[in-house]
SEKOL-948649 format. One line per 4 residues: number of its first residue (from 1); their letters; for each residue y, x negated, z negated of N, C-alpha, C. Coordinates in steps of 0.1 Angstrom, whole numbers. Each point is the difference from the previous one (the first is absolute). Example, Ala and Ser with C-alpha at 12.3 -4.5 7.8 and 13.67 -1.06 7.14 Angstrom:
// SEKOL-948649
1> as> -57/-132/-78/12/9/0/12/-9/0  11/4/7/11/-9/0/11/8/-8
//
This chain:
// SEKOL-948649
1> xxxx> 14/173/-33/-14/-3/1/-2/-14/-1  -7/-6/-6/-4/-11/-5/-11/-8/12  0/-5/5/-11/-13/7/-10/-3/-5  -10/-5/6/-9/-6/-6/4/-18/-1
5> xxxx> -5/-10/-6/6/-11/-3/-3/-7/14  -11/2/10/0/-7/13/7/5/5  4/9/5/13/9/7/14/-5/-5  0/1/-10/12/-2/-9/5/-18/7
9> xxxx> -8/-8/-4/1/-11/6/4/-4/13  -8/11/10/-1/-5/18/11/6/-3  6/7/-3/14/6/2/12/-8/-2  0/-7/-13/12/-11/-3/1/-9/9
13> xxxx> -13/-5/12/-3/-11/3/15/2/12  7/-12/4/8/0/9/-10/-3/15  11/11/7/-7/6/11/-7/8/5  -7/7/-10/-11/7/-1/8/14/-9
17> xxxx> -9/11/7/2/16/-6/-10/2/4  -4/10/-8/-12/10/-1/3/12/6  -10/-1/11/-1/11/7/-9/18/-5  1/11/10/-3/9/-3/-15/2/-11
21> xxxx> -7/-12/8/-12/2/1/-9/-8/-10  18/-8/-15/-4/-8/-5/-3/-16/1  0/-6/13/-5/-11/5/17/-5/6  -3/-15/-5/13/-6/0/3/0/13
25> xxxx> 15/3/3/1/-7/17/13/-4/-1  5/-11/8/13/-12/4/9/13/7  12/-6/-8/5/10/3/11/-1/14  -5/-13/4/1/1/16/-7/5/12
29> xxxx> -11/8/-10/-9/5/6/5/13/7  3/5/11/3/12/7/-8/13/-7  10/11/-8/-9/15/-2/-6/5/9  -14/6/-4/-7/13/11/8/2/8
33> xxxx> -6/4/11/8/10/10/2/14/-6  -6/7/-10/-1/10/-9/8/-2/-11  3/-12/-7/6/1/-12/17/-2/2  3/8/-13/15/6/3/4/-6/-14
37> xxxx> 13/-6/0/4/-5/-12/9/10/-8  -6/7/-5/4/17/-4/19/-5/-8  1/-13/-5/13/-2/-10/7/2/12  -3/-7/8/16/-1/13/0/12/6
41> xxxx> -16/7/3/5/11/7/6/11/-2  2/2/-16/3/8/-9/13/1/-2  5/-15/0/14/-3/0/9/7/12  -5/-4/13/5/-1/11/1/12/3
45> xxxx> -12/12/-2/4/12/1/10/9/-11  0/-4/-9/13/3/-8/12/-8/4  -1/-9/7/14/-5/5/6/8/7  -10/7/10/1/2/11/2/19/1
49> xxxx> -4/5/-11/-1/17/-4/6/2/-8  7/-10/-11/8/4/-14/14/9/-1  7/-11/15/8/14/1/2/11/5  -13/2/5/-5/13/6/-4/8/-5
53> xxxx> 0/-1/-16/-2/11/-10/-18/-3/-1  -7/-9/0/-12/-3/-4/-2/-10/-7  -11/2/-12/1/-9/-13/-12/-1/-4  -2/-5/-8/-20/3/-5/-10/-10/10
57> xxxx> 5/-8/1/-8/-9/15/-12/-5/-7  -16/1/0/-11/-4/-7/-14/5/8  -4/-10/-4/-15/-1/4/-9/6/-10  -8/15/5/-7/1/-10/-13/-1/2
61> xxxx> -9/8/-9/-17/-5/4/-7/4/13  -4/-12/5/-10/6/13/12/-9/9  10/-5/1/8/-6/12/13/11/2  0/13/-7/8/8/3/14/-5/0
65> xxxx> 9/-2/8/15/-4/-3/6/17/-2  12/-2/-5/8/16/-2/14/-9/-11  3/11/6/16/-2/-2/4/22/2  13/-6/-9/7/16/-4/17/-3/1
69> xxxx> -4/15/8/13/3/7/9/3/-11  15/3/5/7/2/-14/-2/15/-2  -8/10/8/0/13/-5/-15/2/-9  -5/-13/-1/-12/3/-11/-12/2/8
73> xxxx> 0/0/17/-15/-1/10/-3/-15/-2  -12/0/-2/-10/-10/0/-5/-6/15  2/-9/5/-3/-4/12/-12/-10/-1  -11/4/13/-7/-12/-7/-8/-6/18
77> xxxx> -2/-12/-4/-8/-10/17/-12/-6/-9  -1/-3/9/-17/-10/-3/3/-17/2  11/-2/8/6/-12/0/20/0/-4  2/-10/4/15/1/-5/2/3/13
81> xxxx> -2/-3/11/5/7/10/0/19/4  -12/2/-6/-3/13/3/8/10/-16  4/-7/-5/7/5/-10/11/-2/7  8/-7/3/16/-6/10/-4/12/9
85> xxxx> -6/5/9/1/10/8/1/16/-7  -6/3/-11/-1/11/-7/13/4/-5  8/-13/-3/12/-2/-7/8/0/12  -3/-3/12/15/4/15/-5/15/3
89> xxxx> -10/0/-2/0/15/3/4/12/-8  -3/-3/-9/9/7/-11/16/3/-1  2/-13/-2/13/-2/8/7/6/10  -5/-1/7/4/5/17/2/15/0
93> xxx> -11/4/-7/3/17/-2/6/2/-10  6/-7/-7/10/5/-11/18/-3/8  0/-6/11/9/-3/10/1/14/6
//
């Protein structure tokens, strides 16, 4: 997806990222109390479930997190935590 040429710019600028909402912000600047940095959290629960026979780790539309089991169930949260619980529970009863 392509920028627009002001965006494109505040973006190169050192220091500065573009936030959700399009409007530049310092990237010392502390995230929402709401916002979730979907790359790490994505990571971390595939660190954390990969060898637990879960794969597929992704954010789809609407905030939906989900992840798949190795028998092909679809698991899904509304945050990465509430996905991390669907995934011990799952788990637990396959123990």
């Amino acid at each position: 997806m392509e920028r627009a040429p002001e965006t494109a710019a505040l973006a190169n600028q050192a220091g500065r990222q573009i936030g959700g909402d399009g409007q530049p912000r310092s990237r010392s600047q502390p995230r929402g109390v709401f916002e979730v940095d979907e790359d790490a959290a994505l990571a971390e629960l595939e660190k954390v479930w990969a060898d637990g026979g879960y794969h597929g780790f992704c954010v789809v539309e609407h905030g939906l997190w989900s992840a798949i089991s190795s028998s092909g169930e679809i698991l899904t949260g509304n945050t990465p935590d509430g996905l991390d619980q669907q995934i011990r529970a799952h788990w637990q009863a396959l123990q």
